[in-house]
N, C-alpha and C positions, 0 to 999 in steps of 0.2 A: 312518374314525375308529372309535375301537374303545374300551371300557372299560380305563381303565388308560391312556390314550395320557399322556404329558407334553406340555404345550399352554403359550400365552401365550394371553391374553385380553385385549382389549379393558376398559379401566376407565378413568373419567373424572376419579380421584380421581391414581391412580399410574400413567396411558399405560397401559404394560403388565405385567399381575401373572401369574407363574408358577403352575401350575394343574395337575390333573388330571382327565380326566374321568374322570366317575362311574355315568353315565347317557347312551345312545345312543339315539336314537329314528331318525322319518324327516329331518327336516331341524333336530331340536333334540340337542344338547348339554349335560349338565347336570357343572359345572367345578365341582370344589371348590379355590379357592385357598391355594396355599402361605401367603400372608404372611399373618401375624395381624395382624390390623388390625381396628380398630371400626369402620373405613368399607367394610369387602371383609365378605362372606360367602356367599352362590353365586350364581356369573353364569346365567344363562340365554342363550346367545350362538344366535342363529339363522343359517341359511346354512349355506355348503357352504365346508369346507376351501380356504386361499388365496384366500378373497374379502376384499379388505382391509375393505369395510364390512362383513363379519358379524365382523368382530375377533378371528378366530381360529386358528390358526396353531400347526403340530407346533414341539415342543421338544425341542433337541441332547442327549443323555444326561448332557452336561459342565455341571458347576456352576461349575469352577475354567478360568478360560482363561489362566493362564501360560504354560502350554505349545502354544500355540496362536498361533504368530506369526504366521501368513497365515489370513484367516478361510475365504478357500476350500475349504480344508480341510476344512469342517462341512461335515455332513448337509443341513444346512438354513441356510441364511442367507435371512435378512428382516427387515425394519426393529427387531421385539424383538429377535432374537437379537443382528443387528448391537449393536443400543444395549447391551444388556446385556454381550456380549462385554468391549468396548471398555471400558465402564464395572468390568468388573472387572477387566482389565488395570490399569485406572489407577488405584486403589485399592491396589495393590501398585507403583507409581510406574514403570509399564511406559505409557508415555506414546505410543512408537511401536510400529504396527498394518500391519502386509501386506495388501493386498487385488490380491489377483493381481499383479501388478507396479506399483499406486499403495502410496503413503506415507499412511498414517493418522498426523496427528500432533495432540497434543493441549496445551493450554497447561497448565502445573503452578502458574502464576504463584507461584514460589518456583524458589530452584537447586536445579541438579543434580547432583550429581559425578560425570555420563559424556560430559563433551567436552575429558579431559583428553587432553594428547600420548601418553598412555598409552591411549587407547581409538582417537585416528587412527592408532596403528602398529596398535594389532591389527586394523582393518578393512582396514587395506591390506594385510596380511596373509592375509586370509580369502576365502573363491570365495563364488560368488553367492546362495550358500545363509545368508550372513552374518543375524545377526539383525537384526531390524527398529530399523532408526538411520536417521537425515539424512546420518550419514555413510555407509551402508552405501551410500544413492541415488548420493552422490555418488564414491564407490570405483566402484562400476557404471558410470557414466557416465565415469571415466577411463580405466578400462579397455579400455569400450567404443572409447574415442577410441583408446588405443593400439594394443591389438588387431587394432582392423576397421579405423583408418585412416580413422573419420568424424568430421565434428562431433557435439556432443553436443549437448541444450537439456533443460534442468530447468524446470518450471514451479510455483511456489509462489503456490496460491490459496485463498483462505479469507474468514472474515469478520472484521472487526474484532476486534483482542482476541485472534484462534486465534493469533497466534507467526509469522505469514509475516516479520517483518523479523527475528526473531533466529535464526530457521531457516535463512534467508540467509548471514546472516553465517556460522553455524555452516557452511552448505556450502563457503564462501568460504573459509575459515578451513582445513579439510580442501583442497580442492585446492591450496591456496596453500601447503600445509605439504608435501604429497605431490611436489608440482612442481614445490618447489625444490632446488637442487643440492646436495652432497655439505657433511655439516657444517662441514670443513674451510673449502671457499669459503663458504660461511656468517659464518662467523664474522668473516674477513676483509671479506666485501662488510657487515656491520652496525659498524663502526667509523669512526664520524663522524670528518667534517673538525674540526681545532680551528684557531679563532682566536687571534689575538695574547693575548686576556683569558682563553684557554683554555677559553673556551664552545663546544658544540656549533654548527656551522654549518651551514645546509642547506644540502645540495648536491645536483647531479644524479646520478641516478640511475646507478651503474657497474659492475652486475649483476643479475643473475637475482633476487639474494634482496631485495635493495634494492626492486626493482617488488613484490618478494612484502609488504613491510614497506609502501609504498605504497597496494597496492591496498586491504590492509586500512584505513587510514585515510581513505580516503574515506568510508567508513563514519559517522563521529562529523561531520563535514562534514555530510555529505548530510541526516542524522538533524535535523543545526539547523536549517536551513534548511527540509526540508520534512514532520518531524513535530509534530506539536502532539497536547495532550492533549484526547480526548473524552469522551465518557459511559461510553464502554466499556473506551478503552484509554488509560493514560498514557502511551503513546509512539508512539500512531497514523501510522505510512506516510501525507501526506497526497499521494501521488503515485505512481507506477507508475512501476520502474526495471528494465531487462535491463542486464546487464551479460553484455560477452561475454570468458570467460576466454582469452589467448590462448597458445598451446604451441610451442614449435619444436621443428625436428628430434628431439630429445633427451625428447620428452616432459617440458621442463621449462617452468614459464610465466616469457613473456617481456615479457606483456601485458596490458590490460583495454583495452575499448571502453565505456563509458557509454552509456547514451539513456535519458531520463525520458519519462513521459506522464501526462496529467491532474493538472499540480498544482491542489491545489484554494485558488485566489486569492482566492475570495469568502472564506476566510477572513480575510483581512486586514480584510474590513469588517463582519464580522459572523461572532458566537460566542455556538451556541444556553448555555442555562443549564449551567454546570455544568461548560463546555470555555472551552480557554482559544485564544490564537493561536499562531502558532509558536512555537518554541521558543525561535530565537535571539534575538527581544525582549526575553524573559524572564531569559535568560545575560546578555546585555549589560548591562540596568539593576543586575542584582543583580551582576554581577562586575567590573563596569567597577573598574579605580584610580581614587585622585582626579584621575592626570593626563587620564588618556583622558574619564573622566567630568564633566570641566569643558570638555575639545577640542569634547567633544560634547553640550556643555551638557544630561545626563542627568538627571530627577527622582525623584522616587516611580514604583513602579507603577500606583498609583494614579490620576497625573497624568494616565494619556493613553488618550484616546477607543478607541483602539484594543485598548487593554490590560482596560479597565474596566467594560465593556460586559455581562461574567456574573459579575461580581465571583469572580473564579476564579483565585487564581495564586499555589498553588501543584499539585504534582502529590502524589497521594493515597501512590504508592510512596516519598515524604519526600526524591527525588533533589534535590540540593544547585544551583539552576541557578547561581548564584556558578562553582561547581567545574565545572559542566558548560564554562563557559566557557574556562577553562584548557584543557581538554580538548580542545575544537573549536580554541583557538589551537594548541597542540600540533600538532595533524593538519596545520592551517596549516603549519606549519613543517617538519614530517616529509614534507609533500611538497611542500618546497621553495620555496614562496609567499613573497617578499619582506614584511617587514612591513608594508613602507610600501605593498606592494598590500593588505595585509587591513585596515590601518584606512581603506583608501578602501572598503571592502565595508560596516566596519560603521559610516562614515561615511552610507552609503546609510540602512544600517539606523537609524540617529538619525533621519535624515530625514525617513524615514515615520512614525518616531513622533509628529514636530512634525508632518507635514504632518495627521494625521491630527486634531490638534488646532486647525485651521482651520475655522470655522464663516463664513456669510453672511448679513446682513442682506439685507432686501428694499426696495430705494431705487424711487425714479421717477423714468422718463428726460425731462430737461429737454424734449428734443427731441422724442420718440413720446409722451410719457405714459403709456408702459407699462413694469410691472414689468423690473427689473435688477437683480441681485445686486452686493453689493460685500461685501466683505472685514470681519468685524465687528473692531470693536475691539480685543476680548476675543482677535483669534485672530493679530493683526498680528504679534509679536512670534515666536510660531510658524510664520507663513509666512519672517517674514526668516530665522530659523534654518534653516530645513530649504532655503531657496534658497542659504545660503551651504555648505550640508554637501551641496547637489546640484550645486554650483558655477555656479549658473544667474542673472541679474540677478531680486531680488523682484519687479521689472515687468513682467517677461518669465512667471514663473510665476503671477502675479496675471491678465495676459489668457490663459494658457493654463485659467484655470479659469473665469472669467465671460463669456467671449465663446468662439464657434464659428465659425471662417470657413470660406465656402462658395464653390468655386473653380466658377468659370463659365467658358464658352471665351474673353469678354473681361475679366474681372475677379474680385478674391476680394472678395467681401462680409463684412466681418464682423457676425455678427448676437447680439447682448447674450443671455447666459443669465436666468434668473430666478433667487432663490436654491434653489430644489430639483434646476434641470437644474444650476447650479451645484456641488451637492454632489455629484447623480450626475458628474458630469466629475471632481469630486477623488477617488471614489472608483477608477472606472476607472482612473483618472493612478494612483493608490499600487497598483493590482492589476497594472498592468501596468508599471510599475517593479518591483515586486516580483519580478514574472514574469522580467520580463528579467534581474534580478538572478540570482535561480536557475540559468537556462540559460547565463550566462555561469560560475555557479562547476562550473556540470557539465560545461562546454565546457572548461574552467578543467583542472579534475580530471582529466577523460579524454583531453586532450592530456597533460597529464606522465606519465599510463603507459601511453599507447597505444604498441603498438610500432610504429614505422616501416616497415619491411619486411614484406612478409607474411606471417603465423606459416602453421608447418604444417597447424594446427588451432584449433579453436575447444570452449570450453565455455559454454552460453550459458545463464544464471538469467534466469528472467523474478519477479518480485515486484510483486503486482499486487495492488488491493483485491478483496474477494470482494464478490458481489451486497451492497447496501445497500439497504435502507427505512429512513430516520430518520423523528423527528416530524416534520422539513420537510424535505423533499426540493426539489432544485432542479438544474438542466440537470446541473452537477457528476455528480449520480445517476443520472443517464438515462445521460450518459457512462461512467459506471462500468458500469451494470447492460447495457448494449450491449457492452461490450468481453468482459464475462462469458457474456452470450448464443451472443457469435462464438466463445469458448472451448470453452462447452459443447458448438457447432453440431461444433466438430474434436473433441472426447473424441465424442460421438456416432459420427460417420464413424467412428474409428479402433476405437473399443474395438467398436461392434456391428454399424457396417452396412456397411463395411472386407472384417469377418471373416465376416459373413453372405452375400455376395455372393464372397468365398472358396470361401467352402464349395458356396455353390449351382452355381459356373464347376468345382466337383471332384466334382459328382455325391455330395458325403458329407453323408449323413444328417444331421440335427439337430432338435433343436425352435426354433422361430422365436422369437425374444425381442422382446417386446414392449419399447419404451422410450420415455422421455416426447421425442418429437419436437419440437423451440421454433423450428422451419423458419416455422410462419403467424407467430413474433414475430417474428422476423428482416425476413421479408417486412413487415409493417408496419411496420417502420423504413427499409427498403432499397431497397424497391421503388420502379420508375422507370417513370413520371415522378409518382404517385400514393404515397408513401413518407413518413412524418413527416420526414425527412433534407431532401428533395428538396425539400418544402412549405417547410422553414424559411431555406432556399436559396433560394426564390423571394421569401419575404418578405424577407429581408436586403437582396436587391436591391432594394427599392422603397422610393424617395426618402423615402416617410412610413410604413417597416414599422412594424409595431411589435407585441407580443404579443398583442392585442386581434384584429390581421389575421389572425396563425398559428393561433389558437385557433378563429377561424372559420373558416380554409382545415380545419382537422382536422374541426371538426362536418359542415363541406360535404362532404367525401370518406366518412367512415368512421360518419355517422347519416346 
């Protein structure tokens, strides 16, 4: 370090503040900071160059980073320069960032005007020096496929909030455009059947561009059903979706494959302050007509437990859920969905609203003298609705929530709930109806555009949540933050210890790159037969598990 160097510095007020040094000693540094501020005036930073605790760190020549589409490129990359970089990219509404072959993307939360048809032909146009775009990832990965004759797979991960669902789309959006046929049959495969009343009819699908027109409206589907609004984001992914693009011979797409993971169901019973629950609650009550809205005997928002709970509904971005509904009926129909199947969906969805609005008193059984739940008064009227909109007899769902029967080698016992194990049963019942409801409309979705046959190729989007810490975290989190762990553990392999074991089998020089290892997290989740996975495997099995057992099996193994 030398007088005159340009530096970043450690500061507790601004992270990190642009500096020069002024003064060189044996292990001190005396910085004079650029920014004028009443809270900055000279650091004193101890320690020795690239110790992140002495806070101090050489600074790139470049003030302006426009032209700087890959940060590689610097002198020096480290946590300031990175942040600073990117921070003045985005400032100038340069949103997408190069970092050697990953996508730096960043939310603007506001549009853009660079995802028009006029910027997918010029990246399909461009070699792989293209600038930094979502489409740029995905030209690469077609190419690639073309080309070299491999599958492709994109992965899109972040945290809440960062853009992973319209990044998506946007990638979707580009190969879907790129993949499809010659304008010509274009225009031809987008010209709906008409009925006798000369209305649009849905029909099956009888080309290339039709699945193209298709896959994208899964999209507005998927979004009702499994995002809702959080703290962070009004239109939160509350699930994990790959879709896998599919290609024939011709490099044109002839297909999609669906799979979801981790919806997160405890939504439906619960919404910390300020979030609300999915989405398509919220579409139905406010857009229902009066026909459908009396079929399905629909109230206020207000009205229902489920809905009411963070007193939260509407979304901060001011989107219309009314109109969203149209929307999601639409996608219905453009991909072919009989009507009379979609109001049996949102016939479910009624259901849960009523079921939701079922509360239990606490009676005494004639017979034991011990506590029983029954059905309160206040909620009667709610359970008969939601058993005739789940098509099930009210007697029949009244013992499915107050009794529990226990199947022995010679008999089922049934054994009366009280009303709290009562409520936990109606809450599981509405999580996993819900559940089930999901996976049938994604089962739904990805049978009408899977292709039959086996395509050439594949391009395959994984969208996925990024680590979370909320104010309440719950199993949902652990699942999240494990599925990111196991990510990490492959960017790890691939990007450092891949390429280092490369180098070391070729005898070619390098410096060794230290990087944060999450191998012992893993192992505390993984490991067998001593692994928090395995622990809770063992408690599930046992007739009286219950949280209280797992939480002691953890203290007994790992204190």
């Amino acid at each position: 370090m030398e007088v005159g160097a340009r530096v970043w510095v450690r500061d507790d007020s601004e992270i990190w503040v642009a500096g020069v040094v002024e003064e060189c000693h044996e292990a001190k540094h005396l910085v004079r900071p650029l920014l004028e501020s009443p809270k900055l005036t000279r650091h004193a930073c101890l320690g020795r160059l690239h110790d992140g605790e002495a806070g101090l760190h050489l600074r790139n020549d470049l003030d302006d980073f426009r032209d700087v589409p890959n940060l590689i490129q610097l002198q020096y990359l480290h946590e300031p320069e990175l942040l600073y970089a990117v921070a003045n990219r985005f400032a100038h509404d340069l949103i997408y960032t190069y970092i050697g072959d990953i996508l730096l993307a960043f939310n603007p939360f506001r549009p853009l005007n660079i995802y028009t048809p006029r910027h997918v032909r010029e990246y399909e146009a461009m070699d792989a020096d293209a600038p930094p775009h979502v489409f740029a990832i995905a030209s690469m990965a077609y190419r690639c496929m073309r080309d070299e004759q491999q599958n492709q797979s994109i992965l899109v991960s972040g945290e809440s909030g960062a853009g992973k669902t319209e990044n998506t789309k946007f990638l979707m959006q580009y190969l879907a455009t790129v993949g499809a046929p010659s304008a010509a049959s274009a225009a031809t495969a987008m010209t709906p059947a008409k009925t006798r009343r000369g209305k649009a009819a849905a029909v099956a699908p009888t080309s290339t561009t039709d699945i193209q027109t298709q896959i994208l409206q899964t999209n507005p589907i998927l979004e009702a059903f499994g995002n809702a609004k959080t703290v962070r984001n009004d239109n939160s992914s509350r699930f994990g979706k790959f879709i896998a693009l599919q290609f024939g011979a011709a490099h044109t797409i002839v297909g999609a494959k669906i799979s979801v993971y981790l919806l997160e169901k405890i939504r439906l019973s619960h919404q910390s302050p300020g979030e609300r629950n999915f989405h398509i609650f919220y579409e139905l009550v406010a857009g229902a007509d009066d026909e459908l809205a009396e079929a399905l005997e629909l109230g206020g928002l207000e009205d229902y437990a489920i809905l009411n709970q963070a007193d939260c509904y509407e979304r901060r971005q001011g989107v219309d859920d009314g109109a969203q509904l149209a929307l999601t009926l639409r996608a219905f129909q453009d991909m072919g969905i009989p009507d009379s199947e979609t109001h049996v969906v949102l016939g479910v969805v009624a259901a849960l609203l009523h079921l939701g609005n079922v509360a239990f008193d606490a009676a005494v059984s004639a017979v034991s003298n011990l506590e029983m739940a029954a059905v309160a008064s206040a909620g009667s009227d709610a359970l008969a609705t939601a058993a005739r909109l789940l098509g099930v007899a009210p007697e029949a769902l009244v013992a499915a929530l107050v009794t529990r029967r226990i199947h022995t080698t010679r008999e089922v016992v049934e054994v009366k709930l009280t009303a709290a194990q009562a409520e936990d049963a109606k809450q599981s019942l509405m999580q996993s109806i819900y559940g089930g409801l999901f996976l049938y409309i994604v089962e739904r979705l990805s049978n009408i555009i899977c292709h039959d046959r086996a395509s050439a190729h594949t391009i395959g989007i994984l969208d996925i949540f990024g680590f979370e810490n909320l104010q309440t975290n719950g199993f949902e989190q652990l699942c999240i933050n494990y599925a990111n762990e196991r990510l990490q553990a492959q960017f790890n392999d691939l990007v450092f210890a891949k390429e280092q074991r490369m180098y070391a089998a070729e005898g070619i020089e390098w410096k060794y790159i230290e990087y944060p290892d999450n191998a012992p997290c893993l192992a505390l989740l993984e490991d067998r037969p001593h692994g928090m996975w395995c622990l809770l495997d063992e408690e599930c099995i046992l007739p009286k598990g219950s949280n209280e057992g797992w939480i002691t099996k953890l203290y007994q193994t790992f204190l």
